[in-house]
N, C-alpha and C positions, 0 to 999 in steps of 0.2 A: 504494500500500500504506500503510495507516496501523494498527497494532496498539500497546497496551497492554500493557505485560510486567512481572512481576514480578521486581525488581532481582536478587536474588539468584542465582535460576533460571535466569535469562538470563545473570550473570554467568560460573555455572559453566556452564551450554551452553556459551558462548563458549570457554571455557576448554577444554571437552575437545577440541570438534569444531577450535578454532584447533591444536591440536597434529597433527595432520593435513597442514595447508598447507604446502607446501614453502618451507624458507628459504633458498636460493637455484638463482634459477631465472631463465631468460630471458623464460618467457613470465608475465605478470604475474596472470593469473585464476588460476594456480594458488597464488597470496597471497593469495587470498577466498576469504570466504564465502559464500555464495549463500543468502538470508533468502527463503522462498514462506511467504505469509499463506495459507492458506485453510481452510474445515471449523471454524473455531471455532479452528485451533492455529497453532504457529510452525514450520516444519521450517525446520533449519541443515544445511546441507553442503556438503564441500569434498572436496577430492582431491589426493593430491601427483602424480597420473599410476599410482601404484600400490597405495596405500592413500586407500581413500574410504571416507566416514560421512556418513551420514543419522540427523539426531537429533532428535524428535518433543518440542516443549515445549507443555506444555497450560495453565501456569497464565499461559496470556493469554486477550487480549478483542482480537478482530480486527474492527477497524472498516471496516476496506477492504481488499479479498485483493487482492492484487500481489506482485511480487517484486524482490528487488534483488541486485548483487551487488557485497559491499565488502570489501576490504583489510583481514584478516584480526585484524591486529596492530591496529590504532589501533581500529576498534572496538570490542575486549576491553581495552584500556586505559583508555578514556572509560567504557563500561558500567561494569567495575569499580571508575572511580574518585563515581560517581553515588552521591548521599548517600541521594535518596527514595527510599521504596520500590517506586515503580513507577518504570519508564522508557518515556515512547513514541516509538516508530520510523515515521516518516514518510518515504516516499520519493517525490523528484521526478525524474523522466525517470532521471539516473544519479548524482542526488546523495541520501545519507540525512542525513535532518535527526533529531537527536535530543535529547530534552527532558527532563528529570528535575529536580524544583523552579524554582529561579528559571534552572539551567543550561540554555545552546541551544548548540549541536554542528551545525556541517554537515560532513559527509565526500565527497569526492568518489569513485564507484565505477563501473563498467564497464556494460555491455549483461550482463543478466543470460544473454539468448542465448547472450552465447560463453562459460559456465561448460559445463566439461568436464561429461558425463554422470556420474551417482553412480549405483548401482544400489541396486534395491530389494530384498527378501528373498522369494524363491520359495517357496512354503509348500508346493509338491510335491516341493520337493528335497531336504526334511530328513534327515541321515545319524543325526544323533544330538540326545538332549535333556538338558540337563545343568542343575543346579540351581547358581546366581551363585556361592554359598559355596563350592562341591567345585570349580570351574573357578576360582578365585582365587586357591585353595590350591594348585591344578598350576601355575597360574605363576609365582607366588611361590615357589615351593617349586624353579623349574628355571632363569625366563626370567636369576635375576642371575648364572649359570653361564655363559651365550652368550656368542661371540667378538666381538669391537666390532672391525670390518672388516680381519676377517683377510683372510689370500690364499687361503686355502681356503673359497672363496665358501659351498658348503654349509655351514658349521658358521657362519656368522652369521645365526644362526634358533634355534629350538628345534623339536622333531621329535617330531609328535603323531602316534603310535601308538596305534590303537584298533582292539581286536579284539571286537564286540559293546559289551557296555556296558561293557567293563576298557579304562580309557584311562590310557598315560603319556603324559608330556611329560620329555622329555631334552636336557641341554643341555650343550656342553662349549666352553671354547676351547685346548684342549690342552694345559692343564696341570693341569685339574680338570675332574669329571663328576657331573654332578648328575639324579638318575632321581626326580621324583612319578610318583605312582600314586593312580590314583583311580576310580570307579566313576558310569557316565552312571545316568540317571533310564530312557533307552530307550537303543537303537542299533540300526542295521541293515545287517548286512555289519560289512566291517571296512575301514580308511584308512590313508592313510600319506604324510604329507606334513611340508614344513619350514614352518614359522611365522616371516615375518620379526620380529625383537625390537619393531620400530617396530609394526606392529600387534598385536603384544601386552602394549606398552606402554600404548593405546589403549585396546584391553578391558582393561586392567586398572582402568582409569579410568570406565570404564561400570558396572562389576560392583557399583556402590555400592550396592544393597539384597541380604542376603543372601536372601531371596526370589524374588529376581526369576529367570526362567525362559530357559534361553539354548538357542537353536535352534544348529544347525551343520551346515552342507553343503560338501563338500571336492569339487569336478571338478580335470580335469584340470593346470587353471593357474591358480586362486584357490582361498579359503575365504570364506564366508560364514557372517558371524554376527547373527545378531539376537537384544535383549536386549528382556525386557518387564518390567517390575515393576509393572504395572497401572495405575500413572499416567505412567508415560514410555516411549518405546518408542526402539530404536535400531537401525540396521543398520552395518554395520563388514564391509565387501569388501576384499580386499588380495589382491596377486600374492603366490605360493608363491615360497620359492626355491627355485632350479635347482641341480640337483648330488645326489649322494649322500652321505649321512649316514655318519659313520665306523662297522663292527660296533662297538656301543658293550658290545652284551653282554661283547665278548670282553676289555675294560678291568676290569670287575668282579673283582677281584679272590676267587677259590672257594676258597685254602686258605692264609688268613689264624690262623694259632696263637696269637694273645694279643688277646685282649677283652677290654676294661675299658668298665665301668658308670659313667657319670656322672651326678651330679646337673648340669641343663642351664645353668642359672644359675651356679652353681660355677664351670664350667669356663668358661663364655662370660666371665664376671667374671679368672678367672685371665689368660686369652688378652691380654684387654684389657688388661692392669694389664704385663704383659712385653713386650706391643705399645707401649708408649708411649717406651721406651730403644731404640727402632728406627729408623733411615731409607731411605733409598732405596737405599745404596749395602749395608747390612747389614738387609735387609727379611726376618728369618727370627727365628724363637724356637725354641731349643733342649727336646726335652721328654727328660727322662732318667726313665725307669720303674725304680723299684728300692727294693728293702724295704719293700715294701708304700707305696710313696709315689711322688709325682708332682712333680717342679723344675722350671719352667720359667724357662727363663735366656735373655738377650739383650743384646747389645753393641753399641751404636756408638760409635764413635771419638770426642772431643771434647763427647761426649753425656754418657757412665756406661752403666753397666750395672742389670741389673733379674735378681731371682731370687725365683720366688714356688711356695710348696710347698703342694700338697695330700695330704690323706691317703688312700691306697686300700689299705684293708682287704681287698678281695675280690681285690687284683691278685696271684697268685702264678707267673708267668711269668716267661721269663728277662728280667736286665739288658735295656735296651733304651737307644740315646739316638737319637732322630732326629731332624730339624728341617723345620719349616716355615713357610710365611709365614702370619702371622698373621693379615692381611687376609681369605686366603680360607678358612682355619677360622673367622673369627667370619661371613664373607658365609653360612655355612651354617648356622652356632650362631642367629642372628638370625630363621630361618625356620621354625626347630621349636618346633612348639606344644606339644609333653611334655614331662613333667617331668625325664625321662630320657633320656640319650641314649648308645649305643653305640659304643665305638672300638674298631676292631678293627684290628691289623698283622701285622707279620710280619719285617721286617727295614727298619735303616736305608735302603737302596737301594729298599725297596719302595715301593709305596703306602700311603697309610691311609686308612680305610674307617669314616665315618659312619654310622650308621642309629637311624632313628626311627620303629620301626613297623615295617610293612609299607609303608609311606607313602612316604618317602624315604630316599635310599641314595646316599651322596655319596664319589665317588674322589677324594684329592688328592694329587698328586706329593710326595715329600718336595723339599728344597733341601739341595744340599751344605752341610757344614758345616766343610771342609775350607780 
């Protein structure tokens, strides 16, 4: 295999498809990458055993189709650290030799035969077609809600509900719940499955041109995704996870009595500013609602304290004070795109309820303040 690559392009290939490989593991091919020359392009893929990607780079010149397969980590290190703008990859029996200006690089790498199979994208299996932009903003808008390896195995995922072309994605680790909403290009039938975070961490990383055209097929124990944006192409398989999703409808809080209007900025800006008199062992911001205005106050010990007021005009509801961590108010202030954003409650002990739109709809537990 001998091909011509442009530095860049190759750099970020490397980069997305290396987040893939498993970082620690027994068997060592699943620490590469697997490099096929052929047709004019470069395909990259790798596999942790349950998330695999195939990723189609066109701005090369292939002088000899072959394939190799190397070690994951040191080849996105050297690519990325190559000054010229081109880089060429030469490969002999199981070492790749690499060249960029005066720099030469030999890596040593495996039988590309024993790289785990990657699967390609079925173009008879399409469940639904969904435009980069409207699929980017369901993630962002859900995947930073998910549980980072709870014991309730389901809920370390998010949970793609799509009935025709109306598709959510919901995410919770059971102290907050985060619901996008959004609308496919096509769809047919309807789906229901969990998304693990790691491969939606993935596509969130492919989804770089708001153009580009994303296909999606959900069977029994994977999803498949293929992304196009006319000059790149990508496929992204990964196992579902196993288990059942919590009734997340029945968390939604339905008779919430005091909503209050924000300007987004406002509030995201106040959050932050009462966030920064906090620690670990006092991780909460006091919000007291009352005469038409808005306190938020916060304590830690050997720290100071913080007390920052806004004005609400339109707020005429009773007294209110409740507390929360400030963390996961701004994790949600950070992903709405409008100018405006809705708070809705109900009592100290209760929940309180974000919304922006019809788009998103975000539950968070208050914290005692006691």
């Amino acid at each position: 295999m001998k091909v011509i690559c442009d530095q860049s392009a190759l750099a970020e290939a490397l980069g997305i498809v290396g987040g893939v490989v498993a970082s620690r593991t027994p068997t060592p091919v699943l620490t590469c990458i697997k490099l096929t020359a052929e047709d004019g392009r470069l395909v990259l893929a790798a596999t942790d055993g349950d998330v695999g990607l195939r990723l189609v780079l066109e701005q090369v010149e292939v002088d000899k189709p072959g394939e190799t397969l190397i070690p994951a980590d040191k080849l996105n290190q050297i690519v990325r650290e190559c000054q010229d703008p081109t880089v060429t990859l030469e490969s002999d029996k199981q070492a790749l030799f690499i060249r960029s200006g005066e720099s030469k690089f030999k890596v040593y790498g495996f039988d590309p035969a024993e790289a785990p199979p990657v699967k390609t994208f079925d173009d008879t299996s399409v469940d639904c077609e969904i435009q980069a932009k409207e699929l980017l903003g369901l993630i962002s808008r859900s995947l930073f809600a998910a549980a980072d390896e709870h014991s309730r195995y389901a809920i370390n995922g998010v949970l793609l509900d799509r009935k025709g072309t109306d598709i959510r994605m919901i995410a919770t680790d059971g102290r907050r719940l985060a619901m996008a909403c959004g609308t496919a290009a096509s769809g047919n039938g309807d789906s229901n499955c969990i998304v693990p975070s790691k491969a939606l961490g993935i596509m969130r990383r492919l989804l770089r041109s708001d153009d580009a055209t994303v296909r999606l097929a959900v069977d029994e124990h994977q999803i498949h995704v293929h992304v196009d944006d006319g000059s790149e192409q990508a496929t992204l398989s990964s196992s579902l996870v196993e288990g059942r999703f919590p009734p997340f409808e029945d968390v939604i809080p339905k008779d919430q009595d005091k909503k209050v209007v924000f300007d987004c900025n406002t509030l995201r800006a106040a959050v932050r500013q009462a966030a920064l008199l906090t620690n670990e062992e006092s991780r909460s911001v006091r919000m007291c609602f009352q005469n038409k205005s808005l306190i938020l106050t916060s304590h830690a010990p050997e720290m100071g304290e913080a007390e920052v007021h806004l004005d609400l005009p339109d707020y005429s509801g009773d007294d209110l004070e409740i507390g929360f961590n400030p963390n996961y108010l701004s994790d949600a202030l950070k992903v709405i795109d409008e100018e405006q954003v809705i708070f809705e409650l109900k009592a100290d002990n209760k929940p309180g309820v974000l919304r922006s739109g019809k788009e998103f709809t975000y539950v968070l537990m208050p914290v005692n303040l006691s």
